[in-house]
gemmi code that builds the backbone of each chain (N, CA, C; Angstrom):
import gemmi

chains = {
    "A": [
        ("UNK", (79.410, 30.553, -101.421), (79.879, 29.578, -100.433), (78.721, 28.703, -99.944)),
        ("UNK", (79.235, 27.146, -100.113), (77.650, 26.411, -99.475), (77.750, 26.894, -98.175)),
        ("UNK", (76.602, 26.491, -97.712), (76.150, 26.595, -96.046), (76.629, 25.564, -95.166)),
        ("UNK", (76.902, 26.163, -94.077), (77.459, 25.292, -93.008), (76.447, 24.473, -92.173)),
        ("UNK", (76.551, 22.771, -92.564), (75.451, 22.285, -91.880), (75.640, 21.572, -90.597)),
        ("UNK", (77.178, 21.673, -90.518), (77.406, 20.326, -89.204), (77.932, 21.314, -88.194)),
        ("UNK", (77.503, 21.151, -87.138), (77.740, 21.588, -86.162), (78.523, 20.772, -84.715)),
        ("UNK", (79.510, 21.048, -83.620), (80.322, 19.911, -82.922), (79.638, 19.551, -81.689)),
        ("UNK", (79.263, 18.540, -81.808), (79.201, 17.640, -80.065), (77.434, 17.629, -80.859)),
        ("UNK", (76.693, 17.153, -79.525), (75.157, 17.052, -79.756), (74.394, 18.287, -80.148)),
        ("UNK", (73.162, 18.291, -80.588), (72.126, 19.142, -81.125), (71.408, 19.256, -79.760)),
        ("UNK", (71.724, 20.648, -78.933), (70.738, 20.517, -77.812), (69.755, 20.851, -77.999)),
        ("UNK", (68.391, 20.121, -77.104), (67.058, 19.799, -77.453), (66.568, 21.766, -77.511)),
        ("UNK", (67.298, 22.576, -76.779), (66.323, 23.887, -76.668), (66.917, 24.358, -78.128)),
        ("UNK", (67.804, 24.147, -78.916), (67.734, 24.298, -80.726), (66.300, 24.422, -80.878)),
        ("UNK", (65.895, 23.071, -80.821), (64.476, 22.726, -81.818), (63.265, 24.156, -81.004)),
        ("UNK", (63.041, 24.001, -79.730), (62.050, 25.304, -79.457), (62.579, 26.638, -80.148)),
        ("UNK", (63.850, 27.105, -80.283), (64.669, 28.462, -80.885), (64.142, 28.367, -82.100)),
        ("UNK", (63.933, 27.066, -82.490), (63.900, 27.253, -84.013), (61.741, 27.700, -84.324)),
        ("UNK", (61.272, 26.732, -83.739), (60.220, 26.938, -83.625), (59.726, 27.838, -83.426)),
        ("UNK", (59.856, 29.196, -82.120), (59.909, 30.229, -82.190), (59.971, 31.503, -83.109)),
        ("UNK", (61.491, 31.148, -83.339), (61.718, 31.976, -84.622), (61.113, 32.347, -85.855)),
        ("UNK", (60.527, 30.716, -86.038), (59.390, 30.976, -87.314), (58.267, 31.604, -86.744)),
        ("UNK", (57.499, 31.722, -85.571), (56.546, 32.604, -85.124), (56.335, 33.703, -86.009)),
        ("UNK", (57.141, 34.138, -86.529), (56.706, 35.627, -87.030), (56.426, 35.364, -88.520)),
        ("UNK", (56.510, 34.177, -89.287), (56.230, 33.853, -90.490), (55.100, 33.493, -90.927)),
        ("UNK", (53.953, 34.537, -91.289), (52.755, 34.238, -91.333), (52.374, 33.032, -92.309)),
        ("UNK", (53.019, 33.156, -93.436), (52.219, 31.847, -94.376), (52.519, 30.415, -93.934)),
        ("UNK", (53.352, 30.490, -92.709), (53.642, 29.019, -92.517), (52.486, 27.946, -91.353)),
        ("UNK", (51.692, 27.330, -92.057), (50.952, 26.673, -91.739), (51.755, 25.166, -90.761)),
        ("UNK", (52.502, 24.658, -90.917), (53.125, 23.651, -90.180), (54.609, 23.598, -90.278)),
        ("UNK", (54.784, 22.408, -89.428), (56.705, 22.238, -89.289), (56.223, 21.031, -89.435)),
        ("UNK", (57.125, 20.694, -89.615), (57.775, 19.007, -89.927), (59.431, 18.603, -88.981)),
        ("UNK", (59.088, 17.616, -88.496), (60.415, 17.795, -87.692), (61.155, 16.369, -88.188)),
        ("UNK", (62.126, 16.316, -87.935), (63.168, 14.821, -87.842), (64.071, 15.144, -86.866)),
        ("UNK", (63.929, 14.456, -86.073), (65.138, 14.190, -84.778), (66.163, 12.649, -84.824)),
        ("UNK", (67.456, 12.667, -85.214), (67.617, 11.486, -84.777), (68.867, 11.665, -83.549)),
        ("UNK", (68.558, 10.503, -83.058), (68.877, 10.475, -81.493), (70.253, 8.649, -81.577)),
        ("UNK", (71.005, 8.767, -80.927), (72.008, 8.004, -80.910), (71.671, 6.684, -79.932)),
        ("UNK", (71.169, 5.468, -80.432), (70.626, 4.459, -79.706), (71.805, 3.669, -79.184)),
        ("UNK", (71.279, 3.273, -77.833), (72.062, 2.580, -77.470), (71.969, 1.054, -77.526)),
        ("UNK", (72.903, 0.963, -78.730), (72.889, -0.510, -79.262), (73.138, -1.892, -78.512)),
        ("UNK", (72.979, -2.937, -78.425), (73.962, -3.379, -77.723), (74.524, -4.807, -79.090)),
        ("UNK", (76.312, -4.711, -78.904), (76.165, -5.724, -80.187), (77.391, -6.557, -79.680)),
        ("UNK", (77.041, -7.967, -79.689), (77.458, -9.240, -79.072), (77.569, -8.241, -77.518)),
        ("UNK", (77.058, -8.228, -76.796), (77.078, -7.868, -75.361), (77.448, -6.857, -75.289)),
        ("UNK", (78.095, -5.676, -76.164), (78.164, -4.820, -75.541), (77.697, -3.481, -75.833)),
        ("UNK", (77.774, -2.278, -75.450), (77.388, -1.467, -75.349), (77.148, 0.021, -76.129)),
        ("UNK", (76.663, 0.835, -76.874), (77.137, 1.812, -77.407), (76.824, 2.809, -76.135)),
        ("UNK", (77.791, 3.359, -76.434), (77.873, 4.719, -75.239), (77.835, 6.174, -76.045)),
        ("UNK", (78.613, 5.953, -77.813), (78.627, 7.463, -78.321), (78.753, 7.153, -79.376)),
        ("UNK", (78.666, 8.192, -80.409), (78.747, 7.166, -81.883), (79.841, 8.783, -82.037)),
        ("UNK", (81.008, 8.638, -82.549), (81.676, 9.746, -83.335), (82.017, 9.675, -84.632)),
        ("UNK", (81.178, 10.989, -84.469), (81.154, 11.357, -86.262), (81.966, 12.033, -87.297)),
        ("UNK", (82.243, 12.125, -88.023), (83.308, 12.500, -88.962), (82.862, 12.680, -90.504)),
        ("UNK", (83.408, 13.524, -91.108), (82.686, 13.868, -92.268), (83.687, 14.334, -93.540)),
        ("UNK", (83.442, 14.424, -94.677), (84.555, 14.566, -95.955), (83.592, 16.086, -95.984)),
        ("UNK", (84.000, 17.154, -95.182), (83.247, 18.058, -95.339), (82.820, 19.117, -96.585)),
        ("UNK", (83.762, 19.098, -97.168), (83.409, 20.187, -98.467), (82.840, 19.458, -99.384)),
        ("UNK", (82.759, 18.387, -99.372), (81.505, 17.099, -100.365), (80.194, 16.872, -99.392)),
        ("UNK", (80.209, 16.867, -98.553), (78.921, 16.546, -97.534), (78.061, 18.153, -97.810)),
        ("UNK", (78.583, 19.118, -97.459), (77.888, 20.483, -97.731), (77.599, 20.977, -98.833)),
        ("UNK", (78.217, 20.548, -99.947), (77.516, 20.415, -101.557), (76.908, 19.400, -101.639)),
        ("UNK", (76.659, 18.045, -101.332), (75.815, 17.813, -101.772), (74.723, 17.732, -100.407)),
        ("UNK", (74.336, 17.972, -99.006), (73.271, 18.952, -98.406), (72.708, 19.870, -99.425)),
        ("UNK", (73.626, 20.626, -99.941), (73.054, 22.277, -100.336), (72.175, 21.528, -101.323)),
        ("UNK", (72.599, 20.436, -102.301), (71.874, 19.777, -103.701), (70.982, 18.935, -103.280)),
        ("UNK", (70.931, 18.555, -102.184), (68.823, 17.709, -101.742), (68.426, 18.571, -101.095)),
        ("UNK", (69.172, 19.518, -100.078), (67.820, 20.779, -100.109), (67.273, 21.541, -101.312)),
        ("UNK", (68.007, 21.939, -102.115), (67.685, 22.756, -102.993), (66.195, 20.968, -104.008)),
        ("UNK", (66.917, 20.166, -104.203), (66.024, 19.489, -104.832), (64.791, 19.096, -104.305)),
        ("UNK", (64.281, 19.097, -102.563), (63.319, 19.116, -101.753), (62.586, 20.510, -102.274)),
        ("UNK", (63.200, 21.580, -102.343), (62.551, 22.622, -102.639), (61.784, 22.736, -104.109)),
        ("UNK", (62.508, 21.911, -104.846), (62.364, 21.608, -106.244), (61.059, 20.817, -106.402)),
        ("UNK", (61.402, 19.656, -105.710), (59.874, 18.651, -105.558), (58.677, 19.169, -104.548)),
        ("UNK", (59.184, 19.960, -103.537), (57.564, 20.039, -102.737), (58.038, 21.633, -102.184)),
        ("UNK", (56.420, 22.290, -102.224), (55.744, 23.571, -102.082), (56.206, 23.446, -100.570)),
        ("UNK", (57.596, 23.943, -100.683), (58.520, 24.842, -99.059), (58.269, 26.001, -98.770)),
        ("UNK", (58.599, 26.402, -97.587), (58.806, 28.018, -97.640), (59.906, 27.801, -96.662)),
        ("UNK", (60.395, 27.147, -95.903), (61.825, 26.947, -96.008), (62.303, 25.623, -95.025)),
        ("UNK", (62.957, 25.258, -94.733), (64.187, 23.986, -94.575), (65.883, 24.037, -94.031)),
        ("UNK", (65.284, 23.651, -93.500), (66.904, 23.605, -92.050), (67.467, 21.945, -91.924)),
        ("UNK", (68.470, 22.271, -92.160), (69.101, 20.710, -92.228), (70.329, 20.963, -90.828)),
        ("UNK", (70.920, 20.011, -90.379), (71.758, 20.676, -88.734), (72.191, 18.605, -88.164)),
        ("UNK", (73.527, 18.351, -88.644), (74.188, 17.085, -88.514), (75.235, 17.501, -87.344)),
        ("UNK", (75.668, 16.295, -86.382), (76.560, 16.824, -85.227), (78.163, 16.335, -85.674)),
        ("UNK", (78.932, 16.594, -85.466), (80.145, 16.136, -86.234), (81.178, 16.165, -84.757)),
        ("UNK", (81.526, 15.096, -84.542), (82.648, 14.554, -82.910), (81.648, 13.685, -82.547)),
        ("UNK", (82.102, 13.362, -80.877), (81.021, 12.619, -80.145), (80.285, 13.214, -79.969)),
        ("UNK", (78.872, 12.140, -79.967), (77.772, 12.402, -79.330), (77.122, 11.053, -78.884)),
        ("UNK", (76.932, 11.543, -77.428), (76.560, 10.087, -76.473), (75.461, 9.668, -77.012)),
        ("UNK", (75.287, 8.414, -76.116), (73.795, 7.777, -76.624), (72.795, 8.265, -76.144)),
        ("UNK", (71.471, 8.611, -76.289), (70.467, 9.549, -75.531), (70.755, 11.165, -76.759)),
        ("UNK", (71.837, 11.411, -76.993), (71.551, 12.837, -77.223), (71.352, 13.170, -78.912)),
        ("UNK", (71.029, 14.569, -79.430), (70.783, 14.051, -80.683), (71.990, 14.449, -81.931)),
        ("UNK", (71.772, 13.715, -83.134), (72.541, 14.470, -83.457), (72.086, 14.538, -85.151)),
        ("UNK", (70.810, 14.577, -85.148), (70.539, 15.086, -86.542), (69.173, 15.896, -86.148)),
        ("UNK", (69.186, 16.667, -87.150), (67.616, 17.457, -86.702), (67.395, 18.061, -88.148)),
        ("UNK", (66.241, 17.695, -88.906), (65.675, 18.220, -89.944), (64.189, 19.407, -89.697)),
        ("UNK", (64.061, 20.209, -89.898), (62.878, 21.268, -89.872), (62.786, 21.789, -90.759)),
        ("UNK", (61.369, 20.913, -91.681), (60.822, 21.804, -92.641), (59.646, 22.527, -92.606)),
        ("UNK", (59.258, 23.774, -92.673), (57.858, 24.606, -92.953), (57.283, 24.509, -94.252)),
        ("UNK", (56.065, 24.147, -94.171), (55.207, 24.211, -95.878), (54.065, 25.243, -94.846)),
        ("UNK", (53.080, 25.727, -95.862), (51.987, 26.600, -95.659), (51.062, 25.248, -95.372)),
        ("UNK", (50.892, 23.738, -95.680), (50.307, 22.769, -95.656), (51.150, 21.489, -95.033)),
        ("UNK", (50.314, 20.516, -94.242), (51.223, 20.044, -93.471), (51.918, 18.527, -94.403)),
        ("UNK", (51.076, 18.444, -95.612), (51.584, 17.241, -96.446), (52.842, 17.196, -97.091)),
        ("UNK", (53.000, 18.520, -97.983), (54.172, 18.598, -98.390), (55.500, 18.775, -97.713)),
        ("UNK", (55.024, 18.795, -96.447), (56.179, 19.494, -95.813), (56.527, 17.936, -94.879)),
        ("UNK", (55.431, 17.340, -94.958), (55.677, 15.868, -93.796), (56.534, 14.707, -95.258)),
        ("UNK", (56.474, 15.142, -96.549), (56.822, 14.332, -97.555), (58.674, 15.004, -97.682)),
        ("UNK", (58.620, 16.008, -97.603), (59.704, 16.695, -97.853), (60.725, 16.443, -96.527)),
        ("UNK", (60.564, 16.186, -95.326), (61.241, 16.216, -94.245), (61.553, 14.304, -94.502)),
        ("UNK", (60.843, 13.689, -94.872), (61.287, 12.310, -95.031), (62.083, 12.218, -96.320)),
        ("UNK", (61.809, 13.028, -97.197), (62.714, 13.074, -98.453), (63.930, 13.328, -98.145)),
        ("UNK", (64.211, 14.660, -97.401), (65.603, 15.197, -96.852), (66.246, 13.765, -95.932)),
        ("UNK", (65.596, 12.819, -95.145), (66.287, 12.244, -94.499), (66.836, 11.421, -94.761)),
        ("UNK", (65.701, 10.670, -96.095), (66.237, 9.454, -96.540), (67.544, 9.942, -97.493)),
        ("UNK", (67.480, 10.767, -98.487), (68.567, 11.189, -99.066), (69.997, 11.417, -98.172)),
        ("UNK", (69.597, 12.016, -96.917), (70.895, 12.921, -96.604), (71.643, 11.303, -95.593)),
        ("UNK", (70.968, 10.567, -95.591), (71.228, 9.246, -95.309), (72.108, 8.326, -95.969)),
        ("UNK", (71.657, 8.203, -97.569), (72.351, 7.367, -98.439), (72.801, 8.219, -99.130)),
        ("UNK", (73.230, 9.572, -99.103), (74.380, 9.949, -99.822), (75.118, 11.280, -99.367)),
        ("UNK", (75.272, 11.287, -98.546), (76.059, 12.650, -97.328), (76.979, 11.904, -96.801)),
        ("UNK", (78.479, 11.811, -97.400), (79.725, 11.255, -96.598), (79.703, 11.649, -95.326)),
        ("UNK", (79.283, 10.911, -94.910), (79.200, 11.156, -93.105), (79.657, 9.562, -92.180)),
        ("UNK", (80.680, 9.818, -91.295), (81.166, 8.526, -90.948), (80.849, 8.053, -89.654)),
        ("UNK", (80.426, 7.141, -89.332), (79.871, 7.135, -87.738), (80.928, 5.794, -86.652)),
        ("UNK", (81.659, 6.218, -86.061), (82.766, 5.607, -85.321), (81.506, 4.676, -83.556)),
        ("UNK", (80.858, 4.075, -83.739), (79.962, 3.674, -82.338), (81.282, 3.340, -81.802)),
        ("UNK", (81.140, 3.716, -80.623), (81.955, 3.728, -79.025), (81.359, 3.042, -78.129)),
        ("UNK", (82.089, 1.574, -77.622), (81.226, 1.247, -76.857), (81.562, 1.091, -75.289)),
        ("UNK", (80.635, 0.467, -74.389), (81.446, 1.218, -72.948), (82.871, 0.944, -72.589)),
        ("UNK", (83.478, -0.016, -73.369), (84.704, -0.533, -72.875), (85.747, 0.139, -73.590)),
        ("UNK", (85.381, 1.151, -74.490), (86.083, 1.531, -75.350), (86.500, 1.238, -77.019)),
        ("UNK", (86.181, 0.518, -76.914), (86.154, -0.253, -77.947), (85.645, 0.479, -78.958)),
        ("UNK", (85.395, 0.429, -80.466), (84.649, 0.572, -81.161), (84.299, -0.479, -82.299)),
        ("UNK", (83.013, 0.381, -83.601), (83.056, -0.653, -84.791), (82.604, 0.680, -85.467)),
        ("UNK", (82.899, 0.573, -86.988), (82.193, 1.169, -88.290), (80.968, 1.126, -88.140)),
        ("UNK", (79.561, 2.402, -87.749), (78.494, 2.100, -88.171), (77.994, 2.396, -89.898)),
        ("UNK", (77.246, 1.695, -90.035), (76.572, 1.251, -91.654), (75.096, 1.191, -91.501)),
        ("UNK", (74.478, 2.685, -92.036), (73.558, 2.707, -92.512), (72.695, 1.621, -93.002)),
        ("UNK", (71.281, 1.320, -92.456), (70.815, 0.004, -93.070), (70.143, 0.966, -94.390)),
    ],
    "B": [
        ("UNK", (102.313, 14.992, -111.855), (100.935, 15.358, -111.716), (101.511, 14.987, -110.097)),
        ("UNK", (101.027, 15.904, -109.445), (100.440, 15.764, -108.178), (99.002, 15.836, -107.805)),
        ("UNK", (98.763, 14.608, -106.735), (97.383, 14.247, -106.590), (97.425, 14.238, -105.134)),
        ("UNK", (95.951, 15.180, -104.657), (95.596, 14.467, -103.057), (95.047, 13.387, -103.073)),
        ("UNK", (95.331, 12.269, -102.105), (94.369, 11.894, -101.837), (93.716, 11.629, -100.626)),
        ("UNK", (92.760, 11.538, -100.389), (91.833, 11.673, -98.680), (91.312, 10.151, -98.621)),
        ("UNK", (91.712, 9.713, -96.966), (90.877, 9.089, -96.576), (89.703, 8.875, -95.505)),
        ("UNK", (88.919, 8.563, -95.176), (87.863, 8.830, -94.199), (87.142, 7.548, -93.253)),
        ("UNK", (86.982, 7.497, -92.298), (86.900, 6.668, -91.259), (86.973, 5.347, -91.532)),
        ("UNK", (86.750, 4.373, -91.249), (87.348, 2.973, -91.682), (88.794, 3.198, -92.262)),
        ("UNK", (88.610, 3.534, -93.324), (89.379, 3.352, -94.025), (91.183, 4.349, -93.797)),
        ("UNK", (90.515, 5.188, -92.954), (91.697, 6.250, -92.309), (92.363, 5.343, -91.773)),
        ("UNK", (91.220, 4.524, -90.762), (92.119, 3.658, -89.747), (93.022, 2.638, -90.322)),
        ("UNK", (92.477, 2.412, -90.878), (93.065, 1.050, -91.588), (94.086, 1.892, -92.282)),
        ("UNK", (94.557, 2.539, -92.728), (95.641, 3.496, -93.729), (96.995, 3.965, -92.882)),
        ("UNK", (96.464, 4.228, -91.408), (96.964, 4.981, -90.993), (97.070, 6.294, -90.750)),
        ("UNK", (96.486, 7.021, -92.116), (96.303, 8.324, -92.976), (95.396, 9.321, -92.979)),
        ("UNK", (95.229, 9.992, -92.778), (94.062, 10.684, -93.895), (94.122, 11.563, -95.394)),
        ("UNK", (95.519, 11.297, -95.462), (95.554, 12.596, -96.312), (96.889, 12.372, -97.053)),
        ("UNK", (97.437, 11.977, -97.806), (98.677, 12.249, -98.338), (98.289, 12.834, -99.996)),
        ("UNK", (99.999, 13.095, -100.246), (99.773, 13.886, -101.669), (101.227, 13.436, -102.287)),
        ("UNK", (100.725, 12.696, -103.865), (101.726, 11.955, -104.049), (102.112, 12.077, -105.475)),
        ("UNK", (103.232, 12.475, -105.975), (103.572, 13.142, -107.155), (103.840, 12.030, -108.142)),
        ("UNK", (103.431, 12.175, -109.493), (103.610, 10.786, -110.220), (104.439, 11.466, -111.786)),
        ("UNK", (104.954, 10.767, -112.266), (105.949, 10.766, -113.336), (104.985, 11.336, -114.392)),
        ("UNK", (103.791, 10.759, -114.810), (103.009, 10.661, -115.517), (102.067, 11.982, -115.793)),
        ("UNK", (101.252, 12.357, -116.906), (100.802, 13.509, -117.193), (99.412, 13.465, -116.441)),
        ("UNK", (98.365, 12.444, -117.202), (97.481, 11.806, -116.827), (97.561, 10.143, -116.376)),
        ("UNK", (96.645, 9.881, -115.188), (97.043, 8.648, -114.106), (95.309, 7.744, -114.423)),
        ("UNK", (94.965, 6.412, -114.406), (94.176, 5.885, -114.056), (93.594, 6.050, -112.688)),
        ("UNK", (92.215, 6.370, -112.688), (91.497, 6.393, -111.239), (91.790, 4.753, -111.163)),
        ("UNK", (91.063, 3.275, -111.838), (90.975, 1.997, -111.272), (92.895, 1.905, -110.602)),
        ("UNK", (93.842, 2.445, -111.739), (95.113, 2.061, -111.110), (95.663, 2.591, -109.747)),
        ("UNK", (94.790, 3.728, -109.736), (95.446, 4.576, -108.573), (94.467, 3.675, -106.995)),
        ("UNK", (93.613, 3.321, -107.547), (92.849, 2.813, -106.547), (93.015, 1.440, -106.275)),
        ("UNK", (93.737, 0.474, -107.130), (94.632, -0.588, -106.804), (95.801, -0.214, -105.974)),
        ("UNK", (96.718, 0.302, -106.192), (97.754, 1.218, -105.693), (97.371, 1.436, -104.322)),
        ("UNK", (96.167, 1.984, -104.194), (96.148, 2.314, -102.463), (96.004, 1.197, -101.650)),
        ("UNK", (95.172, 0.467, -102.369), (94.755, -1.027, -101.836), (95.612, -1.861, -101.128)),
        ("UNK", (96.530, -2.225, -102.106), (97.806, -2.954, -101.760), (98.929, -2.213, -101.038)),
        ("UNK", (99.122, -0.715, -101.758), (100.100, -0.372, -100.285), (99.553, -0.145, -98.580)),
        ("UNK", (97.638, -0.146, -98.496), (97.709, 0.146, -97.125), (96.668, -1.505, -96.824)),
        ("UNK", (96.774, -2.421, -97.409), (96.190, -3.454, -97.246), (94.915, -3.342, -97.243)),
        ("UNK", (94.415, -2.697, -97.804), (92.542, -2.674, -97.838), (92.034, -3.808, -98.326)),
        ("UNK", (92.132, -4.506, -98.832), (91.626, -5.578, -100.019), (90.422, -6.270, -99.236)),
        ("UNK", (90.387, -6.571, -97.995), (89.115, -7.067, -97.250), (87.997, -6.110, -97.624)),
        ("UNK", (88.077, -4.601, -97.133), (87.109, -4.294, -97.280), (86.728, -2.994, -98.816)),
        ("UNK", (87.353, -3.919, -100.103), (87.648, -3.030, -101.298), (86.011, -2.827, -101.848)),
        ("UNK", (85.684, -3.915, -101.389), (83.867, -3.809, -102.096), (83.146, -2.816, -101.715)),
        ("UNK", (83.356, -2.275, -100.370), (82.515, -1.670, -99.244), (82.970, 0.269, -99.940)),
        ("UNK", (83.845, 0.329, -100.857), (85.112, 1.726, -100.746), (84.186, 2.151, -101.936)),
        ("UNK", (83.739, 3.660, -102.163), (83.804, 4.607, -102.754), (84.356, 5.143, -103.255)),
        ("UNK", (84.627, 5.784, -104.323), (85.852, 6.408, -104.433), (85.049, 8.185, -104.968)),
        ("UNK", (85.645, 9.323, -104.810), (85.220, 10.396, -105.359), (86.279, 11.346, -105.627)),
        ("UNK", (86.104, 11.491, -106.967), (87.382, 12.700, -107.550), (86.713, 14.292, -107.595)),
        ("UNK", (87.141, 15.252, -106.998), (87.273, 16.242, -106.822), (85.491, 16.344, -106.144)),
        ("UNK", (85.294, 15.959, -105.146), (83.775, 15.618, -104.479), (83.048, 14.971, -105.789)),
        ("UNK", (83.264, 14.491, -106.607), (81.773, 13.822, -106.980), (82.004, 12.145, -107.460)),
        ("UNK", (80.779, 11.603, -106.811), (81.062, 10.120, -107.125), (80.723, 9.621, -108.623)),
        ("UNK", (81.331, 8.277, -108.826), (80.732, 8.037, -109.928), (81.870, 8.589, -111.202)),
        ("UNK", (82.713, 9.386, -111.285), (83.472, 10.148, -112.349), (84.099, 8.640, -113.100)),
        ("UNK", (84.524, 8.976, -114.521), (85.627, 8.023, -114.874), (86.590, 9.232, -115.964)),
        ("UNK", (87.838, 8.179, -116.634), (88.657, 9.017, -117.249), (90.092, 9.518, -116.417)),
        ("UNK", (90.793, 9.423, -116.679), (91.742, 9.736, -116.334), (92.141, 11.178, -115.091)),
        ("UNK", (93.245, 10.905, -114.776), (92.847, 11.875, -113.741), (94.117, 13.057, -113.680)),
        ("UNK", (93.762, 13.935, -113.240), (94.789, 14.968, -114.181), (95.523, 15.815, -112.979)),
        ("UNK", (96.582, 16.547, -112.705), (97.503, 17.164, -112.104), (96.453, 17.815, -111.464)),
        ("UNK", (96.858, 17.705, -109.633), (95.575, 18.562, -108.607), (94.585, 17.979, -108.465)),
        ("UNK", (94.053, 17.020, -108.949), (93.010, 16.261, -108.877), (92.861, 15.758, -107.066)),
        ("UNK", (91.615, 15.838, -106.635), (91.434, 15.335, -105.274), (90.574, 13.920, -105.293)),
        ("UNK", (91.318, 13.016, -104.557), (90.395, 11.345, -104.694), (90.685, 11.394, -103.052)),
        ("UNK", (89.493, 10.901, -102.889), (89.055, 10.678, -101.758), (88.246, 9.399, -101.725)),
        ("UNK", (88.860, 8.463, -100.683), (88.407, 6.922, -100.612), (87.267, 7.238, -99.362)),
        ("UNK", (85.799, 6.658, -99.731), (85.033, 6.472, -98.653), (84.665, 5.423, -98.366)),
        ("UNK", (84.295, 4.705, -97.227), (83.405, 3.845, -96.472), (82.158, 4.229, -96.915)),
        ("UNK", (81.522, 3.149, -96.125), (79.465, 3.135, -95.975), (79.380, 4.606, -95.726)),
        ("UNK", (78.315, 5.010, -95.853), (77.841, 6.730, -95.118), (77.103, 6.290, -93.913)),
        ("UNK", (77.441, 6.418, -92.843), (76.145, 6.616, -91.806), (75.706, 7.636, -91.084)),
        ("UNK", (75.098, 8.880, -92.110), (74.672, 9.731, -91.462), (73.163, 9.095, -90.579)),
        ("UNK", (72.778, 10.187, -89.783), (71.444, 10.081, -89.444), (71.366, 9.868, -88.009)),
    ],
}
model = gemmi.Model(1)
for chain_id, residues in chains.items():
    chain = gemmi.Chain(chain_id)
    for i, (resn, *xyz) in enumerate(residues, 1):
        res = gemmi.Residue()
        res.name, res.seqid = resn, gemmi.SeqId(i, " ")
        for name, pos in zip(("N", "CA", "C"), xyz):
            atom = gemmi.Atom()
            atom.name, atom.element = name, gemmi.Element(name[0])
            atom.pos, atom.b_iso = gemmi.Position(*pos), 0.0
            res.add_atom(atom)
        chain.add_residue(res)
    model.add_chain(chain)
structure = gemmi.Structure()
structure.add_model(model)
structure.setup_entities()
C-alpha cells in the first residue's frame, strides 16, 4: 500500500519541531533540509486571498509521491525523507506543504529537498481552489 | 464496457460532477473520442487546452480503452 501523504486542514508549525526531534536519536544524520510552503495572501484585481482549498485525485497523487521520493533516494545519498501536503482549507498565513529531508551531509540533502519540491509541484494532481475574502474564488496554477 | 470517469477541480465545477460511470455498446472505446464526448456534453471547450487526461492514474497512455478502465480529466496541478 503507498503511503499516506496528505493530511486535512493546515500543517501545524509544532509538526516540524516533532519531526526534528524525533530524528535526535539518528546518529548518522548530519543535517535536515526543510521546505515549508505557506499560503500567500495574494491580492488579484483588488481582492483578497483568505484560503486556498485543496483537493486531490488521491490514489494517483500517492503513487506518484511514493515515485519522486523513491527517485530522490535514487539520485542523492538520503537516509530518509518525509513528504506531508494539506488537503481542505487552509488560510493564508498557515502552512500547507512541508518537505524534510536528512542526508549525513548537508549538500545532498539541500539538492534533494528542492528536487522533491520542484517535482511534487509539476506533477502531483493536486488542485488549489484560492478563496478570496468575499467569497469568491479562482483556479490556482502553478507558475 | 463500462468506464469511470473522474473529474477534479475546475473542471468538477464546470461538469457539475465528479464522478460518473458510463456504459458503452462497444468492446474497446477511443480515449481522443471519449474525451471529445465529455467536452461537448459538459461544455469544456474554453478550457480543453489547459485538461489532462489520465487512464487508470497514469498520464500520457494511448490505445484504446477497455471495460473498467478509469479516465480521469485534470486541470493545472497546483500543489505547493
Amino acid at each position: 500500500m503507498p503511503k499516506t501523504f496528505f493530511i486535512q486542514g493546515a500543517i501545524p508549525p509544532e509538526r516540524i519541531s516533532d519531526f526534528v526531534a524525533k530524528h535526535q536519536s539518528k546518529k548518522n544524520i548530519g543535517a535536515h533540509s526543510i521546505f515549508l510552503g505557506q499560503v500567500r495572501t495574494d491580492e488579484v484585481d483588488g481582492k483578497t486571498v483568505s484560503a486556498i482549498d485543496y483537493t486531490a485525485y488521491e490514489e494517483m497523487a500517492n503513487k506518484k509521491l511514493d515515485e519522486i521520493r523513491e527517485a530522490a533516494f535514487s539520485k542523492y545519498d538520503l537516509i530518509c525523507a518525509h513528504i506531508f501536503h494539506s488537503i481542505g482549507k487552509v488560510r493564508s498565513g498557515e502552512l500547507c506543504f512541508f518537505v524534510f529531508v536528512s542526508s549525513a551531509h548537508r549538500k545532498a540533502g539541500r539538492e534533494a529537498c528542492s528536487f522533491l519540491v520542484d517535482e511534487i509541484k509539476e506533477k502531483v494532481p493536486i488542485f488549489g481552489k484560492e478563496i478570496f475574502e468575499d467569497e469568491t474564488h479562482q483556479w490556482k496554477v502553478n507558475q | 464496457m463500462t468506464l469511470t470517469i473522474k473529474y477534479f477541480g475546475l473542471i468538477a465545477e464546470k461538469a457539475g460532477t465528479k464522478e460518473e460511470i458510463i456504459n458503452l455498446e462497444a468492446e474497446e472505446y477511443d480515449l481522443e473520442a471519449l474525451k471529445e464526448r465529455c467536452i461537448s456534453k459538459y461544455e469544456l471547450s474554453d478550457i480543453k487546452k489547459s485538461i489532462q487526461i489520465a487512464v487508470n492514474q497514469s498520464l500520457g497512455t494511448s490505445g484504446p480503452l477497455k471495460h473498467g478502465d478509469e479516465v480521469a480529466f485534470l486541470p493545472p496541478f497546483a500543489g505547493g
